[in-house]
VEXDONU-644409 format. One record per residue (C-alpha): residue in three letters; x, y negated, z. Coordinates in pm, 1 decimal. Layout:
# residues N
   code         c1         c2         c3
    ALA          X          Y          Z
...
END
This chain:
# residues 307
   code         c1         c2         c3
    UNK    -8376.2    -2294.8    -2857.1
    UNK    -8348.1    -2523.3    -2546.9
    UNK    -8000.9    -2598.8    -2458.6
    UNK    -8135.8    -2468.6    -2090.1
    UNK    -8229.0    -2143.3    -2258.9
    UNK    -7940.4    -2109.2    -2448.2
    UNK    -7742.3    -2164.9    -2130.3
    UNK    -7980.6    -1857.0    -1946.3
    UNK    -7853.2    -1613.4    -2245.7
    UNK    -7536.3    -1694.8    -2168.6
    UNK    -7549.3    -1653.0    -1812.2
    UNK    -7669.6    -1340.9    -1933.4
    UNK    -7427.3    -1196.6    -2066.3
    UNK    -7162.7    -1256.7    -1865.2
    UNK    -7355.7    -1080.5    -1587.6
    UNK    -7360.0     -766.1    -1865.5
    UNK    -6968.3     -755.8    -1879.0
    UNK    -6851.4     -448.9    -1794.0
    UNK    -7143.3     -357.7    -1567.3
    UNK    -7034.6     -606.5    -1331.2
    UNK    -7238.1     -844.3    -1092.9
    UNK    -7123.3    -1246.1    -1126.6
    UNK    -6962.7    -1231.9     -805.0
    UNK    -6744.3     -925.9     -909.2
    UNK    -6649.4    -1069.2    -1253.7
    UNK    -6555.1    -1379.4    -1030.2
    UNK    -6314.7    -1195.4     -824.3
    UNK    -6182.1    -1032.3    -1124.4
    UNK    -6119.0    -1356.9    -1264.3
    UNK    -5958.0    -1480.7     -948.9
    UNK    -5707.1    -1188.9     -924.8
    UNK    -5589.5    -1189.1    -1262.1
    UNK    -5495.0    -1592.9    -1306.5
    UNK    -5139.5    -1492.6    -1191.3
    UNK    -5124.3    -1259.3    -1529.5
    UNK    -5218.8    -1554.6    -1724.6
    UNK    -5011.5    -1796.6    -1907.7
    UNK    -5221.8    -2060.1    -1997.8
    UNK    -5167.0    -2220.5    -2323.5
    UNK    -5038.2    -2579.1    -2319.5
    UNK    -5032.2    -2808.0    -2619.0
    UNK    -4794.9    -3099.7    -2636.7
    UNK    -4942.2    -3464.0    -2726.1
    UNK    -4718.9    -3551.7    -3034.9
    UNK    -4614.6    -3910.3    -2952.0
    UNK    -4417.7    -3806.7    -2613.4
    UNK    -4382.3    -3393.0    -2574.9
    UNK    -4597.9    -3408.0    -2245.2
    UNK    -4777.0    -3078.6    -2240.9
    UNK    -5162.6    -3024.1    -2139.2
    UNK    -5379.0    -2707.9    -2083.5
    UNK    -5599.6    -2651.5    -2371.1
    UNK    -5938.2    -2658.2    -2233.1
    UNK    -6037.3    -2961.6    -2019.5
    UNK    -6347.7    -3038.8    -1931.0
    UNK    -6624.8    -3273.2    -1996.5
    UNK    -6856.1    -3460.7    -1819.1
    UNK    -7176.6    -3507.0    -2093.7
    UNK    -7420.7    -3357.5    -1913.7
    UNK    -7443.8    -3189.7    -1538.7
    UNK    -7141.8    -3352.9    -1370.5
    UNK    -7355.6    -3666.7    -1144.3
    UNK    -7358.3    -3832.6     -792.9
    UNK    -7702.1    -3637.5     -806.2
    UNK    -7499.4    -3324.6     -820.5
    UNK    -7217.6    -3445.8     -634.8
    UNK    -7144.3    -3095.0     -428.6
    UNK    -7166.9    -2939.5     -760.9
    UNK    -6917.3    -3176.2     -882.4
    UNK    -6700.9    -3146.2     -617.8
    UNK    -6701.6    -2722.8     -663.2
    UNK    -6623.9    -2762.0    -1038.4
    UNK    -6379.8    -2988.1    -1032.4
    UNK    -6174.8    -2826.2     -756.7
    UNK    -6245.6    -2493.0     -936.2
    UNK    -6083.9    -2659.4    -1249.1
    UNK    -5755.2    -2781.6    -1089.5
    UNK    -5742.0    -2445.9     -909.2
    UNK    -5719.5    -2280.1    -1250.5
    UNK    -5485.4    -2528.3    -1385.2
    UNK    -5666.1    -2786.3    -1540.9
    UNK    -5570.7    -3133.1    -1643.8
    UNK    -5737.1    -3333.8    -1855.9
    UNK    -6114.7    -3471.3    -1758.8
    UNK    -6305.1    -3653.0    -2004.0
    UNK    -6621.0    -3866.3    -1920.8
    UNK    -6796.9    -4220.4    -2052.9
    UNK    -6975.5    -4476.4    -1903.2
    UNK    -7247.9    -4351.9    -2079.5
    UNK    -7278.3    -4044.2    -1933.3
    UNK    -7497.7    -4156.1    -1670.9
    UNK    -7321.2    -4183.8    -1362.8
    UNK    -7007.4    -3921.6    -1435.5
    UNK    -6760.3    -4186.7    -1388.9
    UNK    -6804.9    -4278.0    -1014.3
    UNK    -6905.4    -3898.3     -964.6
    UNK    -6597.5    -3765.9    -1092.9
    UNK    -6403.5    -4071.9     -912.7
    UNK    -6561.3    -3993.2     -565.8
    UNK    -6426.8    -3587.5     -620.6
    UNK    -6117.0    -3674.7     -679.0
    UNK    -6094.0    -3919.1     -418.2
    UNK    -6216.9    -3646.5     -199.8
    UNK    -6018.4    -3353.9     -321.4
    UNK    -5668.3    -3592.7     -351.6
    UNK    -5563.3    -3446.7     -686.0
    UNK    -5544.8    -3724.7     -880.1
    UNK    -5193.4    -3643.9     -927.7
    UNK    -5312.8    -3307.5    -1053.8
    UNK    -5547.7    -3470.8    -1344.8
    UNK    -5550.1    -3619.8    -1658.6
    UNK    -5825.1    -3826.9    -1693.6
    UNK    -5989.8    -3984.4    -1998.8
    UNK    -6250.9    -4243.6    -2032.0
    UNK    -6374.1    -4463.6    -2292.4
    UNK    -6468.2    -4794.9    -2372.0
    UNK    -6809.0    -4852.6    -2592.0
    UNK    -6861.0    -5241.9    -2592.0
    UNK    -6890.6    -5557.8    -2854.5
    UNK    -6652.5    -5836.7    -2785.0
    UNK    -6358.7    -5878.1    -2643.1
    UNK    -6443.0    -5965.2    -2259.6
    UNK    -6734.2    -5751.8    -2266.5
    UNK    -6533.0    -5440.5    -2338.8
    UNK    -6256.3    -5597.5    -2100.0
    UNK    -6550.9    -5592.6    -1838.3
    UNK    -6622.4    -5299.0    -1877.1
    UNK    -6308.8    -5127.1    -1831.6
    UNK    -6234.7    -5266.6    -1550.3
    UNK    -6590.7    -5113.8    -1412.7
    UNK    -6458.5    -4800.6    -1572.4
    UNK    -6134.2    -4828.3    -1344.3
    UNK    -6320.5    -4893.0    -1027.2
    UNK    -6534.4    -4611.6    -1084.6
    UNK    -6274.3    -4393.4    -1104.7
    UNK    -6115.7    -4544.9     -859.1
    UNK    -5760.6    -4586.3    -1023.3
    UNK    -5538.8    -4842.5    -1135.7
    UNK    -5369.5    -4677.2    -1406.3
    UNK    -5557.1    -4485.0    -1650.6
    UNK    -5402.7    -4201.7    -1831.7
    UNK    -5629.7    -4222.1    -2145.8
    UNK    -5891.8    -4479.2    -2259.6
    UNK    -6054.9    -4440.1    -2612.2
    UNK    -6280.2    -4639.7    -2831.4
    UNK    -6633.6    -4442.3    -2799.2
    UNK    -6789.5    -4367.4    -3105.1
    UNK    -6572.5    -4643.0    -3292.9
    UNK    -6791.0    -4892.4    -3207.1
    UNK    -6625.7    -5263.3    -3259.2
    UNK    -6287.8    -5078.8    -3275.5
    UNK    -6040.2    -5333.1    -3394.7
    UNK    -6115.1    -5551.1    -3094.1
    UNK    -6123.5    -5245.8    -2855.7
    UNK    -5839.0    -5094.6    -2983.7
    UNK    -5653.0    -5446.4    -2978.4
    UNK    -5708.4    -5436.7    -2613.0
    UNK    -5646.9    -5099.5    -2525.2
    UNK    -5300.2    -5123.5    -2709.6
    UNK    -5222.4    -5461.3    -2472.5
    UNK    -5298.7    -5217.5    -2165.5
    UNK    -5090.7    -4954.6    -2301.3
    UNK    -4790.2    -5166.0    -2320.6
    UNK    -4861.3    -5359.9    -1964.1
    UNK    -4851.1    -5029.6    -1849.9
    UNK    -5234.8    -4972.3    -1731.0
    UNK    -5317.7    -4759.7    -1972.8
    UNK    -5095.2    -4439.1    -2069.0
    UNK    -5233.0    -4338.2    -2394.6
    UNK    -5497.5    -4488.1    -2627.0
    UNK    -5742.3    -4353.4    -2900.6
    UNK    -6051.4    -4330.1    -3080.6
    UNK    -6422.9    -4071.5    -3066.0
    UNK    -6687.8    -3978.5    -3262.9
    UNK    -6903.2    -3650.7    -3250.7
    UNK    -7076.4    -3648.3    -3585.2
    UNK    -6903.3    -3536.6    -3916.1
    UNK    -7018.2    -3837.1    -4093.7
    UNK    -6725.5    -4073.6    -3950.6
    UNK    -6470.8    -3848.0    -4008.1
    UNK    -6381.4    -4118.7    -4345.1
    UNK    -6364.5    -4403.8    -4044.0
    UNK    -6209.5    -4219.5    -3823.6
    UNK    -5913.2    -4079.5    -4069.3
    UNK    -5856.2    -4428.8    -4194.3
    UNK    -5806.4    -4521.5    -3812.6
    UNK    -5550.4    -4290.1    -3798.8
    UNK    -5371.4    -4379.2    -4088.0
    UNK    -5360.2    -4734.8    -4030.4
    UNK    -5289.0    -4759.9    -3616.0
    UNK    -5094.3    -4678.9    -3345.2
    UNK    -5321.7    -4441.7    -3174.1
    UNK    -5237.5    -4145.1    -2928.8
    UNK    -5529.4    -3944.1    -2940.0
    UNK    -5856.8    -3890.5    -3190.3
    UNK    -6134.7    -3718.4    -3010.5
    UNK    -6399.4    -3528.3    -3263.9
    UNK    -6656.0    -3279.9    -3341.2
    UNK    -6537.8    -2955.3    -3428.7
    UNK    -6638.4    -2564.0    -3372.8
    UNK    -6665.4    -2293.1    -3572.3
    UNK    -7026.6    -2382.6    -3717.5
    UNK    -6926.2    -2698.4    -3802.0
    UNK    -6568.4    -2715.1    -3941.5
    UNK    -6525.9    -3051.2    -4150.8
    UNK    -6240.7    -3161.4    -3914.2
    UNK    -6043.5    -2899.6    -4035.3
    UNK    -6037.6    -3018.7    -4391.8
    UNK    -5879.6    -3348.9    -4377.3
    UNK    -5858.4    -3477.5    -4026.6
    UNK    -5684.2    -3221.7    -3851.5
    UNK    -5452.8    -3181.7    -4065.0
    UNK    -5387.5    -3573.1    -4109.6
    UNK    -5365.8    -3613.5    -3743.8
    UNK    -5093.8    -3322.4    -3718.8
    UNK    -4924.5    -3508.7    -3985.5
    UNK    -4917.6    -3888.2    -3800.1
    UNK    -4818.8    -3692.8    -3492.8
    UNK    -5187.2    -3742.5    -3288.9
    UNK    -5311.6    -3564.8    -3004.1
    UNK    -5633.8    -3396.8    -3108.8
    UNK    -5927.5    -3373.9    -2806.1
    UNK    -6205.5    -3103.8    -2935.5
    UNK    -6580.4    -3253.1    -2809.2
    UNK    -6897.8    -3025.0    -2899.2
    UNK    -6675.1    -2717.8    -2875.5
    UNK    -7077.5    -2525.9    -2881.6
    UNK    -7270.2    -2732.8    -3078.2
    UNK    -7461.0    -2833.7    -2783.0
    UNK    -7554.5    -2461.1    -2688.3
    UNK    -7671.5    -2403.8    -3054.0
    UNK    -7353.4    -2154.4    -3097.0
    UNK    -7477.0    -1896.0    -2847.8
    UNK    -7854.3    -1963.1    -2964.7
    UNK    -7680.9    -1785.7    -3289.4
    UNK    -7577.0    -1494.6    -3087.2
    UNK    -7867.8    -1439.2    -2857.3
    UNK    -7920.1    -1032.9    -2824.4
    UNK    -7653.6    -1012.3    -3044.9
    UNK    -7278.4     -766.8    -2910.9
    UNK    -6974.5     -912.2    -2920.3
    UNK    -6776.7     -820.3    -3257.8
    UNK    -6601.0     -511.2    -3264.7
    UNK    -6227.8     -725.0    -3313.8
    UNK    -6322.1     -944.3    -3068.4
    UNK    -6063.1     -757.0    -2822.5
    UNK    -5825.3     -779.5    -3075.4
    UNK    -5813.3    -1161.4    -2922.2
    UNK    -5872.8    -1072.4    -2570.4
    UNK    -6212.9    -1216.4    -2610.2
    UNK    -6473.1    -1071.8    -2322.5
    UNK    -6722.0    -1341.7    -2403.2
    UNK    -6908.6    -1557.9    -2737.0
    UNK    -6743.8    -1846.0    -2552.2
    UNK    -6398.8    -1762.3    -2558.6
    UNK    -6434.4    -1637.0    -2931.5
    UNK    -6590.1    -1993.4    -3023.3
    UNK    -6336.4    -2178.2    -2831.9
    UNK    -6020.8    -1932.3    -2943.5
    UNK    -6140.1    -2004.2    -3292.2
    UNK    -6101.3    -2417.5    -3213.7
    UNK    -5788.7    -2327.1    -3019.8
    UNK    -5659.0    -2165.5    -3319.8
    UNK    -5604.4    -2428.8    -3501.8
    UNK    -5282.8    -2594.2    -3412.0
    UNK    -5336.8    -2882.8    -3457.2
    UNK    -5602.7    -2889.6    -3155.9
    UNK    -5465.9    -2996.3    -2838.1
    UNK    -5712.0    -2994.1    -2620.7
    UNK    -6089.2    -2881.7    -2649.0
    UNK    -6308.4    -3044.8    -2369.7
    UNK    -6612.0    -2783.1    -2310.1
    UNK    -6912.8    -2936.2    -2032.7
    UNK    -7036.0    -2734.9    -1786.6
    UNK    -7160.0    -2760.2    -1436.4
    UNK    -7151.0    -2369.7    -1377.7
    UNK    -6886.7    -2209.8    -1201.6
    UNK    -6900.0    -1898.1    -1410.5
    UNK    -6877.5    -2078.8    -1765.4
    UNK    -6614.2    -2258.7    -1635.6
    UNK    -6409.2    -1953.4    -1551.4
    UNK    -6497.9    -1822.7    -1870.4
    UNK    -6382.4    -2121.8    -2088.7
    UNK    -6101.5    -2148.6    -1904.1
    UNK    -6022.3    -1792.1    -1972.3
    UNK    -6007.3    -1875.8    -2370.8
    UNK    -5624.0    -2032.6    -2320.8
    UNK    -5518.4    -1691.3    -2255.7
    UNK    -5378.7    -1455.1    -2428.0
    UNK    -5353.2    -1442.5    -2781.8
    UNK    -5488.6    -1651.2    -3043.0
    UNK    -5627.5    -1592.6    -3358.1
    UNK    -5428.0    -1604.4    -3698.8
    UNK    -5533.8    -1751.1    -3997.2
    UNK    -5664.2    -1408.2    -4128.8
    UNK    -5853.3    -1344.1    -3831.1
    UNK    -6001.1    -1686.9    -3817.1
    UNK    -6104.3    -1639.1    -4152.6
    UNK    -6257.0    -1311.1    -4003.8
    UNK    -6466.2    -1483.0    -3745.0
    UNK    -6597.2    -1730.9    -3990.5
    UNK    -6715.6    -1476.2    -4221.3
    UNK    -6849.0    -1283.6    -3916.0
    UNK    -7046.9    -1602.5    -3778.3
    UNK    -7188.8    -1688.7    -4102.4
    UNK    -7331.0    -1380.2    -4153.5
    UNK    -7490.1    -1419.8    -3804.3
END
């Protein structure tokens, strides 16, 4: 399944909930964000706190698409969002997210994450800086090593920045299981703030030995493929939600596949793309309310691989 068609059965759904059109669901939505106290998670090396969905830019967010853009990303602050993560190579995300925030003014309101994915010292330097004027900032709250690629050097500059003050926090990606080795010897043997990786309840290797090592160095933990790329709600396609989903607060496959990530605590933030109004509203929706216990995670991983 298409990640286009997997995207149309969600759309779906959501239209199904309660007999309710989009645009009813939406002001639903709307009117309850006062009830809701979003979960924040704290970034280990200095107690700051951050909602725990953000939002990233893979696919959709684009100077193509800036209007879209511009509606998801003030949708996102308006429901208490922080932290933004996007890439230089993800098209042209970087100057599309810099232009919105430029033109909404809430950089102040934003934590936002880029990442570096260069050989050689002044290449990566070079590219930074492109990544900064993009952006349009001068001080960057987070700037990671993509995909690990010629880390020591990267990582040798990003800590430089960190302590000139141009960088807040620093760390390290991947989004395939077969660096987690590389990346937990990364966080054993540096200074980092933050390791970004693969993780959702189809694919759960983090949670064997990197989460846990991470929680146990004291590093913030950012959540990327939180769907599998749309291949989650391929899984559930004409499928009803489970009958303890509510059990949760769960009104959507979404929120059940990103209370599942959430549930693990040492997550801090898990970084769903979208450039739909009504998935965003959804994911967002996930940091409320309860969260799932060990013995009703184990529940939805029985319940999924049965699927």
């Amino acid at each position: 399944m298409s990640s286009s068609e997997a995207a149309c059965s969600r759309r779906a759904f959501l239209g199904l909930i309660a007999g309710l059109s989009m645009q009813a669901w939406s002001r639903g939505a709307r009117a309850d964000e006062s009830a809701c106290a979003t979960l924040r998670r704290a970034i280990p090396k200095t107690g700051e706190a951050l909602p725990a969905i953000g939002l990233g830019t893979w696919q959709g967010l684009s100077r193509a698409n800036v209007d879209v853009a511009r509606r998801i990303v003030a949708r996102f602050v308006e429901l208490g969002g922080q932290l933004i993560d996007t890439a230089p190579m993800y098209g042209d995300a970087e100057s599309a997210i810099g232009e919105v925030v430029r033109a909404l003014d809430v950089r102040d309101r934003l934590f936002l994450a880029t990442k570096v994915l260069s050989t050689g010292r002044e290449e990566g330097r070079a590219q930074m800086r492109e990544s900064f004027d993009y952006l349009g900032v001068t001080r960057l709250d987070l700037m990671q090593v993509h995909n690990l690629v010629d880390w020591r050097t990267q990582l040798q500059t990003l800590t430089e920045l960190r302590t000139a003050g141009t960088v807040r926090y620093v760390g390290v990606t991947h989004y395939t299981a077969s660096a987690h080795a590389q990346l937990e010897q990364v966080v054993k043997s540096e200074p980092i703030d933050f390791v970004q990786v693969n993780y959702n309840i189809a694919v759960r290797d983090a949670e064997k030995r990197l989460l846990p090592l991470a929680a146990e160095r004291g590093v913030a933990v950012i959540i990327n493929r939180p769907f599998e790329e749309g291949a989650l709600f391929a899984r559930v396609r004409g499928r009803e939600l489970p009958p303890w989903a509510g059990e949760i607060g769960c009104t959507s496959f979404a929120q059940i596949f990103l209370k599942y990530i959430l549930g693990n605590p040492a997550v801090t933030v898990a970084i769903p793309g979208t450039d739909k109004l009504d998935h965003l509203e959804d994911n967002m929706s996930a940091a409320c309310g309860a969260l799932p216990d060990a013995s009703m995670r184990r529940r939805m991983v029985e319940w999924f691989d049965a699927l």
